[in-house]
N, C-alpha and C positions, 0 to 999 in steps of 0.2 A: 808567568805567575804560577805558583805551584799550588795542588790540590786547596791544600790547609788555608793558604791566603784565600784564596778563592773562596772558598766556603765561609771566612772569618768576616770577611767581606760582605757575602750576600748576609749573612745575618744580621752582619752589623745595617746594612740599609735594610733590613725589614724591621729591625729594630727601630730606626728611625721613623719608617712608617705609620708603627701601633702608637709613635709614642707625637704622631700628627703632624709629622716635617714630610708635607707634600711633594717635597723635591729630591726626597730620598733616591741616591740614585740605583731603584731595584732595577729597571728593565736590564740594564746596562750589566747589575750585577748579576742577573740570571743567564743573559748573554755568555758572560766570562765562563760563568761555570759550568754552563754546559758544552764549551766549546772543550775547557778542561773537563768533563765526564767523559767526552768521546775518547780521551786519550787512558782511561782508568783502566789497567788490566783485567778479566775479566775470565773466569772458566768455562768451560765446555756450555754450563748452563746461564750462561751470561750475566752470571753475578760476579761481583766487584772479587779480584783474587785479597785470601782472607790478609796474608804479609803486608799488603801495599796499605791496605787500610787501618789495620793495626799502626804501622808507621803514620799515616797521613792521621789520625783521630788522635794521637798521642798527645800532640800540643796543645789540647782543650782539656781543659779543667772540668772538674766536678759541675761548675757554675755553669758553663758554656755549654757542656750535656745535657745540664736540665733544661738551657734555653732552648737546644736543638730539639731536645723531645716538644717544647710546649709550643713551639714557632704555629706550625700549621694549624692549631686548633684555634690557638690565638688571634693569628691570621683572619681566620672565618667568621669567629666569633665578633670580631671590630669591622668587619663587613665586607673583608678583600677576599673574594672567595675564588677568584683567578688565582692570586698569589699561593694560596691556603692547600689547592690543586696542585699548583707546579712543586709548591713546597714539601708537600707531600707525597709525591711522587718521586724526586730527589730522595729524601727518606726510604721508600722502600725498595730503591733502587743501591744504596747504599748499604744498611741495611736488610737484606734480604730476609731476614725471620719474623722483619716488620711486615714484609708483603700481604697485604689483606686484612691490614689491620691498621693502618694510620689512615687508609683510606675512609674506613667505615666512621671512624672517630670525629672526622669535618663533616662526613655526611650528616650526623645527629647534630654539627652544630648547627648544623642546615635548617633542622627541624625534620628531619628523614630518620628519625629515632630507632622506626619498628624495623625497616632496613639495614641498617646500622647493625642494631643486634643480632639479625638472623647472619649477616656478613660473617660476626664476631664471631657467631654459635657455630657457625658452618668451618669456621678458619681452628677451632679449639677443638672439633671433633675430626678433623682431615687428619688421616692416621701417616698422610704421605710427609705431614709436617715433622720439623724437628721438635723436639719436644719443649725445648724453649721458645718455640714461635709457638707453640701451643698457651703455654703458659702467658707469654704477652697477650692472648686474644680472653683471653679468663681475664687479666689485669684491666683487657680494653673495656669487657664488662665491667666490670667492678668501677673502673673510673666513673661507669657512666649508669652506675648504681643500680643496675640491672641482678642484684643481687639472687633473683629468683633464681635468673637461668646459669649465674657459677653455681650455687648451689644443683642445680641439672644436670650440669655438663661437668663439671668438676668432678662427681661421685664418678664417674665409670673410668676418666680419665685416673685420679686415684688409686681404683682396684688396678687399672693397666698398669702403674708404675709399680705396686707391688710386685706385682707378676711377673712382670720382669729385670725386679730386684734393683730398680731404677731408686736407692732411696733419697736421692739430693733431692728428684723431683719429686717424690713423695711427700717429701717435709716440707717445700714449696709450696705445694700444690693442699696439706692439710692446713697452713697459715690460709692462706686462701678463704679455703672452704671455713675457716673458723672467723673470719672476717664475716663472710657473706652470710652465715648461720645469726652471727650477733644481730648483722643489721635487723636481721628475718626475725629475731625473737625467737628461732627455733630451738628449745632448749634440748629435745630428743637427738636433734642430731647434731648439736654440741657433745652432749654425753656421748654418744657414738665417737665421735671424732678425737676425744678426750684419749678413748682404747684403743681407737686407731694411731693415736700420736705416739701413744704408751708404747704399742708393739714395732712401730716403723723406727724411732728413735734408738730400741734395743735392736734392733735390726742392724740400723746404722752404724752403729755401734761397735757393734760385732764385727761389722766390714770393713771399719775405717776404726782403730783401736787408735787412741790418743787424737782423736778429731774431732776440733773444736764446731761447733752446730749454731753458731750466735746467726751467721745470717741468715738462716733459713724463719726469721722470725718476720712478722710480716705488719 
């Protein structure tokens, strides 16, 4: 059975699971796929090589992504907190920019909230990260309305992408920050953010001439 089955498979019995069919066959289908993980090529740093999975993730839809993303929290949250673990672990093994960050995500459905966050906070400011694992660990906040601390950790992460003329993530990373200001009611550092958008956008601009900016909205 090939990767894709494989994975289509355990989701589908964990689907079955949440959705209260006791005889869901997950053990069997975790069985499958990790016999099939062991076989998943992998680099120097024993992450999954990026071609094989680009091929293997291709056959999932839009739908199927958003269920992969929601599987493990899901999982926790309906009381399977083995499953919720393995599931999640699959993810950041897969994955790799999720590392340190689906994890903390079931811990809060735990009720391990303030752990959870410091996880998030500490994975958003590891400068050893890509910058988009960085970004998913701001999102992890923000999912889990922690809005003070993107507002924290967001601002320095921001100046860094300037600075290094990094502006996709800049424009990312001020949608963000403008999320997490509204929820806060902070109007000061809305306005701030407002100039910052102003200048990063003409930046952008400038760099990328005829480049469309729609999905950097958040």
């Amino acid at each position: 059975m090939s990767f894709s089955e494989s994975l289509a498979q355990l989701m589908g019995a964990l689907g079955q699971l949440l959705q209260g069919v006791q005889q869901a066959p997950v053990a069997s289908s975790f069985e499958r796929m990790n016999e099939v993980r062991k076989r998943v090529p992998v680099n120097d740093k024993g992450e999954p090589d990026t071609g094989f999975m680009q091929e293997a993730l291709r056959v999932f839809d839009e739908r199927a992504a958003r269920a992969f993303d929601d599987l493990a929290e899901m999982l926790a949250k309906a009381g399977h907190g083995e499953h919720a673990d393995a599931f999640a672990d699959l993810e950041e093994f897969l994955l790799p920019d999720r590392r340190g960050i689906a994890k903390p995500i079931i811990r809060a459905s735990r009720g391990e909230r303030d752990a959870a966050l410091e996880d998030l906070q500490k994975a958003a400011t590891d400068s050893a990260r890509t910058p988009i694992s960085r970004v998913l660990a701001l999102d992890g906040l923000l999912h889990l309305k922690a809005n003070d601390k993107v507002a924290a950790v967001g601002r320095p992460l921001l100046e860094e992408a300037e600075r290094t003329q990094d502006w996709h993530l800049a424009l990312d990373l001020v949608a963000r920050l403008e999320h997490a200001n509204k929820q806060l009611g902070d109007r000061t550092a809305l306005a701030a953010l407002e100039k910052d958008r102003a200048r990063i956008e003409k930046a952008h601009d400038e760099a990328h001439p005829g480049h469309r900016r729609h999905q950097h909205q958040h």
